[in-house]
C-alpha positions in Angstrom: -32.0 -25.4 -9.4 -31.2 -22.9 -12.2 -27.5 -22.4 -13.1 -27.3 -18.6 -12.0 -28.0 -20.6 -8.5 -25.8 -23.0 -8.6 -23.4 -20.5 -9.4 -24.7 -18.3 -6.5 -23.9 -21.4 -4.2 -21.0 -22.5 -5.3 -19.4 -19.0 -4.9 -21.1 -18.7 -1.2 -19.3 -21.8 -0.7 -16.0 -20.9 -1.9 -16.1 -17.7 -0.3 -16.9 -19.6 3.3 -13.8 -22.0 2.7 -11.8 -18.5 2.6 -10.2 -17.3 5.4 -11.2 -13.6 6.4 -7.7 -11.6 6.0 -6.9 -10.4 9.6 -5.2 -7.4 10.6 -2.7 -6.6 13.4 -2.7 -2.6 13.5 -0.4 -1.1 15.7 -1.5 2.6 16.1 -2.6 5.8 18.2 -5.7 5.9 20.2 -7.1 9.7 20.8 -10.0 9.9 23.3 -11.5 12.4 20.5 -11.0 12.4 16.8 -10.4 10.0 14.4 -6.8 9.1 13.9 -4.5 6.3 14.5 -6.6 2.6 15.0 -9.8 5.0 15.5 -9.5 6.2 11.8 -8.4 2.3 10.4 -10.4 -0.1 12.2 -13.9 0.8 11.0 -13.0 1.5 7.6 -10.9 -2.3 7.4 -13.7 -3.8 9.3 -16.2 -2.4 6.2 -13.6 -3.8 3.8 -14.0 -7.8 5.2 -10.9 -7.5 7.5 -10.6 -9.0 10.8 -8.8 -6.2 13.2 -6.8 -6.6 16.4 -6.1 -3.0 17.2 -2.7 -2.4 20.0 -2.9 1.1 20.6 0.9 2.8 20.8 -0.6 5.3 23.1 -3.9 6.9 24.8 -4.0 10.7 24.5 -6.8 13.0 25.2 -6.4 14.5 21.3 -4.2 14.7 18.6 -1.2 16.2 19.4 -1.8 19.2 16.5 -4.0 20.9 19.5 -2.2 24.5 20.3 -3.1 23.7 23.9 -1.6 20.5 24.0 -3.1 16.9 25.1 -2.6 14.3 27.9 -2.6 10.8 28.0 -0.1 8.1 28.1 2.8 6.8 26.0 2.7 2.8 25.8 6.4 1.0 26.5 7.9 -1.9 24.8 7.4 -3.7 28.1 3.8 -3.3 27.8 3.4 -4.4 24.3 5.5 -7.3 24.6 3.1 -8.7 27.3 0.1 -8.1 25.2 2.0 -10.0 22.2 2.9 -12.9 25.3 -0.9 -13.7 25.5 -1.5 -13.5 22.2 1.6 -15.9 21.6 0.0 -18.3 24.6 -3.5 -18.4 23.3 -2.4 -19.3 19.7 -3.7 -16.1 18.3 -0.1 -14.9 16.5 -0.8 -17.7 13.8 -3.2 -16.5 10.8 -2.6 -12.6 10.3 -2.5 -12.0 6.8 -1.4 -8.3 7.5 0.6 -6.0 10.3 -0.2 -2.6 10.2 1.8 0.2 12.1 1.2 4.2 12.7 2.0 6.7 15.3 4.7 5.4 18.2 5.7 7.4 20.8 8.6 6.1 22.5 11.8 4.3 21.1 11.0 1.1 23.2 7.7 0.7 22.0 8.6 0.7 18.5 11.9 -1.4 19.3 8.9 -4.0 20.2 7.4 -3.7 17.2 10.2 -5.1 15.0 10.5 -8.1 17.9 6.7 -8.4 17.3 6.9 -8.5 13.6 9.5 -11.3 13.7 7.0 -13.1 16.2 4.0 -12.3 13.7 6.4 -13.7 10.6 7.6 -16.4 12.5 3.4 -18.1 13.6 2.0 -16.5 10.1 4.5 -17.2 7.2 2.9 -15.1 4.7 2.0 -11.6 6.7 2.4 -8.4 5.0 4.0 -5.8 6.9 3.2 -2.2 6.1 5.2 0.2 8.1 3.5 4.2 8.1 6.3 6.1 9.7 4.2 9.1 11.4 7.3 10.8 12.5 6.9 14.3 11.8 5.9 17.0 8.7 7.5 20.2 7.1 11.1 19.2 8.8 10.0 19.1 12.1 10.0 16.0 14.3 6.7 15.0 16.4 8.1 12.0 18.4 11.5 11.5 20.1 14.6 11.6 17.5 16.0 8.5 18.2 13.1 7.1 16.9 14.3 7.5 13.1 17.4 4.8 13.2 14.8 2.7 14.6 12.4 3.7 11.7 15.2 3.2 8.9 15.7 -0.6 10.6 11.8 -1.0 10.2 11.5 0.6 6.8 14.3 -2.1 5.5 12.3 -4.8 6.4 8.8 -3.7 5.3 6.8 -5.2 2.9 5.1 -2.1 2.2 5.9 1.5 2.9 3.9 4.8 3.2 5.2 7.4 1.5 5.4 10.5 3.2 7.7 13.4 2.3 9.6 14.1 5.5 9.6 11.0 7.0 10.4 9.0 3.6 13.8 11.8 3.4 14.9 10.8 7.0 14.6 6.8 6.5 15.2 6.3 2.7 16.9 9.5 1.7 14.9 9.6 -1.5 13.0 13.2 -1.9 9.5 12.5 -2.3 6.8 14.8 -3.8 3.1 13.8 -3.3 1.1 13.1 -6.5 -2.4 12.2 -5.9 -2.6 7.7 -6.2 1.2 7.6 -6.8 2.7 4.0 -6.4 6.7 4.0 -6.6 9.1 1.7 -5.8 12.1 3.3 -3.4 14.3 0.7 -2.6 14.9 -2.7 -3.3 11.7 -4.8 -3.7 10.1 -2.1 -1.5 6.3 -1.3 -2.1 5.5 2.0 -1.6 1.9 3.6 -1.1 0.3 6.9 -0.3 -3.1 5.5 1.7 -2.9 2.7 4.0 -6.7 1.7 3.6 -6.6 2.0 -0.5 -3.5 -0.1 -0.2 -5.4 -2.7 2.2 -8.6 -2.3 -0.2 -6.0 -2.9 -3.0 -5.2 -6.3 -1.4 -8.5 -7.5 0.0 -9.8 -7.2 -3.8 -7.1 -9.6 -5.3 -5.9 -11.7 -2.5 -9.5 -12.7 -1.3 -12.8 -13.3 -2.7 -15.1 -10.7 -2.5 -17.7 -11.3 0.4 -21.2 -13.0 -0.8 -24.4 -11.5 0.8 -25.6 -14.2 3.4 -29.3 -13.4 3.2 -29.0 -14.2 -0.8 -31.5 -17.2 -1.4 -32.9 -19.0 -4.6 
């Protein structure tokens, strides 16, 4: 066997010893359009990740629609259960990441931080990065109480998505967007502008990159 094989296999082999990085992604579901866990789970699926999507809520659209939308806003009653038989079935341990996005009631998101100290608690070294889609331009697009909630969440993040509004109301730092900008605003905080590119960012130094499986010699 030639050495550029041997190489080939022993890299195949290492990369199989690997564990696929697995997401837990807490976000929107719109019956049409692509946001919330219908814009992330493709895109992380593409970049080698595992993805358990919860979706926060089930509306017909986006809510940006000047006639409105319908659908359903998910409690922290109903998360929690999904979380139980997770927790039952042994499926909290190995997450190597907890993704969150749009929430539309204050008990939902309450369950989030009790799910992240479940997540921490069966998968000692998750990342956690919190995208606080709370509203744009100063105006609020989910219920107000939400932001104390937010600023809890924030301060125990791993990672953080900066956006200008909602990065005022949970930080108090003004932020202006610059195109790839990676700032630190509190603490050991991480901060990052695109949840995917931060994801890609991490699946390209954390893990080995994936080997083709029809490669032969």
């Amino acid at each position: 066997m030639s050495e550029t094989c041997k190489g080939s296999t022993a890299a195949a082999a290492a990369a199989a010893a690997t564990p696929t990085p697995r997401v837990l992604s807490i976000q929107s579901h719109t019956v049409h359009g692509y946001v919330g866990n219908k814009a992330a789970v493709f895109p992380l699926q593409l970049l080698g990740f595992e993805v358990d999507p919860v979706n926060s809520v089930q509306f017909s659209n986006h809510t940006g629609y000047a006639a409105g939308w319908t659908g359903e806003v998910l409690q922290g009653a109903q998360l929690n259960a999904l979380v139980d038989g997770l927790e039952s079935n042994a499926l909290l341990a190995g997450y190597s990441h907890m993704l969150t996005g749009y929430i539309g009631s204050a008990s939902f998101l309450s369950a989030v931080l009790k799910t992240l100290g479940r997540v921490r608690a069966a998968s000692p070294g998750v990342s956690f990065l919190c995208d606080p889609v709370m509203g744009d331009h100063g105006k609020l697009y989910v219920p107000e109480e939400l932001v104390q909630i937010y600023r809890e969440q924030v301060r125990v993040s791993d990672f953080f998505r900066l956006r200008p509004y909602p990065t005022r109301l949970t930080t108090g730092r003004l932020y202006v967007p610059k195109p790839g900008l990676y700032e630190q605003v509190q603490g050991p905080l991480r901060t990052t502008t695109n949840p995917i590119s931060f994801l890609r960012w991490c699946r390209s130094r954390l893990y080995l990159p994936r080997i083709n499986s029809k490669l032969s010699c």
